[in-house]
N, CA, C and O of each residue as an XYZ file, in Angstrom:
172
protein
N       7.281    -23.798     10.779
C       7.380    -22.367     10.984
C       6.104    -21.801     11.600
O       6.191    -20.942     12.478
N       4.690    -22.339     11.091
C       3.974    -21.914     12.058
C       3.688    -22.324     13.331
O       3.147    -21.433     13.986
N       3.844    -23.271     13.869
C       4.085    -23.700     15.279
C       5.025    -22.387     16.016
O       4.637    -21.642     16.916
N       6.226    -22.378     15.397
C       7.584    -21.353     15.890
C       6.952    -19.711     16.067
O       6.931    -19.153     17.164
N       6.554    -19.197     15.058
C       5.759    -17.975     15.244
C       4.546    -18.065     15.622
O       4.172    -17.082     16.261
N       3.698    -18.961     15.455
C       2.211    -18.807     15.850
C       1.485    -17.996     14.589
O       0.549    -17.206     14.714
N       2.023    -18.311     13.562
C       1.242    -17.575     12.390
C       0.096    -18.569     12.173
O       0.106    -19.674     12.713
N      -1.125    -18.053     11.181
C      -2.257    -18.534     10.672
C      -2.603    -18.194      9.234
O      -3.009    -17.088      8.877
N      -2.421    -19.179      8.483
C      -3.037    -18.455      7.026
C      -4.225    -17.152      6.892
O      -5.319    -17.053      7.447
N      -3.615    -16.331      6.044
C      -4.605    -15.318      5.550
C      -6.021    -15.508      4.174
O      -5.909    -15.648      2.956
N      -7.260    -15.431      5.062
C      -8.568    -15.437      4.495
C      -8.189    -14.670      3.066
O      -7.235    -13.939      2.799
N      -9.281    -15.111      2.272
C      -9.728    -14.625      0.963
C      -9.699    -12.723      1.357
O      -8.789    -11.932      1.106
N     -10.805    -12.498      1.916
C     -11.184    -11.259      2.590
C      -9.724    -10.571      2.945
O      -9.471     -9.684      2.130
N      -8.688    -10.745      3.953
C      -8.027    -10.432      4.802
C      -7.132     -9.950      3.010
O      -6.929     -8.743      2.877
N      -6.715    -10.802      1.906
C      -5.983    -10.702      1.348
C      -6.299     -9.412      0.578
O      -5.447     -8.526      0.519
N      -7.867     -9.236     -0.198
C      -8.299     -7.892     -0.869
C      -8.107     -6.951     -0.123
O      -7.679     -5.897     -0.596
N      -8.433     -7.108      1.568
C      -7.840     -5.778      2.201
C      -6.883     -5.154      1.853
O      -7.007     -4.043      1.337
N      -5.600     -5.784      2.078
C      -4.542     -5.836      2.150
C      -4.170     -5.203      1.137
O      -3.864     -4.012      1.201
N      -4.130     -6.019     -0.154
C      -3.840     -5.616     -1.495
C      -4.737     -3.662     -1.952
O      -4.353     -2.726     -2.652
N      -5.787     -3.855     -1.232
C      -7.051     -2.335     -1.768
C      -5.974     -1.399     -0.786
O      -5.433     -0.459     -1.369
N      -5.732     -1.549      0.261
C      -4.916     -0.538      1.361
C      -4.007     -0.648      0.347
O      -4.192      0.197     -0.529
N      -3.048     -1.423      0.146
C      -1.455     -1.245     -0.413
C      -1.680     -0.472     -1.758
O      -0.812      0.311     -2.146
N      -3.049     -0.714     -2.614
C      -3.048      0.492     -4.087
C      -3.325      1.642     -3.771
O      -2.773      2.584     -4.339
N      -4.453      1.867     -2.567
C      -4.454      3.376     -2.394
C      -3.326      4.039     -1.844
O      -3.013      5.115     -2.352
N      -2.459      3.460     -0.619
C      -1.211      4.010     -0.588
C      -0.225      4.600     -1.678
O       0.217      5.733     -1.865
N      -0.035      3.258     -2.393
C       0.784      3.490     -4.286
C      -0.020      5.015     -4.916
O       0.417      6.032     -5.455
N      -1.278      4.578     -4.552
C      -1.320      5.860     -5.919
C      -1.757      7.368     -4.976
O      -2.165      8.444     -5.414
N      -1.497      6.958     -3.597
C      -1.372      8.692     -3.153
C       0.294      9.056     -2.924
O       0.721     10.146     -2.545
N       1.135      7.815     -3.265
C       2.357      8.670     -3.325
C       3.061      8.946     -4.678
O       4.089      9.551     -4.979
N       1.809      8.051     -5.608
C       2.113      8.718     -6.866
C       1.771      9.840     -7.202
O       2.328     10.577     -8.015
N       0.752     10.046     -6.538
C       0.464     11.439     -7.020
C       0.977     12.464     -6.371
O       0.828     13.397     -7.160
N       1.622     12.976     -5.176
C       2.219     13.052     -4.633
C       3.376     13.659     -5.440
O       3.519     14.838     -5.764
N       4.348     12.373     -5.756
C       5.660     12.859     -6.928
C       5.327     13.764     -8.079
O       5.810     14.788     -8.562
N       3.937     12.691     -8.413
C       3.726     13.767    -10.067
C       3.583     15.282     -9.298
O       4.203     16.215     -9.807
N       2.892     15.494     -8.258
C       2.195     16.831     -8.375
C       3.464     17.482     -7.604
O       3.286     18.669     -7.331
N       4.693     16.948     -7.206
C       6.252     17.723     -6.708
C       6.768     17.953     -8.205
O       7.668     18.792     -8.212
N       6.445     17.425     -9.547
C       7.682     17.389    -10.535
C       6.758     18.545    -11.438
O       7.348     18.890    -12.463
N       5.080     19.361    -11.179
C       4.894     20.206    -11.799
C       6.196     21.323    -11.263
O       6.983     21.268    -10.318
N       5.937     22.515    -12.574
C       6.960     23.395    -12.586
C       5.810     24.753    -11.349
O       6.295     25.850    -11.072
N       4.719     24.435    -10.945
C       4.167     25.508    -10.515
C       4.289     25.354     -8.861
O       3.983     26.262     -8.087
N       4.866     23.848     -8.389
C       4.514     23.764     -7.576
C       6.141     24.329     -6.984
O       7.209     23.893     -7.413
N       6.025     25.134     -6.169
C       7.295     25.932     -5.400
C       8.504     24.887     -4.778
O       9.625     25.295     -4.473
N       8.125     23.666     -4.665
C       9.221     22.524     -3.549
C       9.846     22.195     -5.153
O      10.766     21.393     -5.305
């Protein structure tokens, strides 16, 4: 399969990126929901 795509394993480094981007995403759309399900917020 990597021959077919031309993929390359992902570094140590490349992986914490990855994972640090994907929690700050998670927890700005958590907060996000929480702060749509206060009763003050008009939406």
């Amino acid at each position: 399969m990597h021959i077919i795509f031309g993929g390359a394993p992902i570094s140590l480094q490349m992986w914490i990126f990855i994972i640090a981007v994907s929690l700050i995403v998670f927890i700005i759309i958590e907060l996000e929901k929480w702060i749509r399900k206060l009763p003050l917020h008009p939406f």
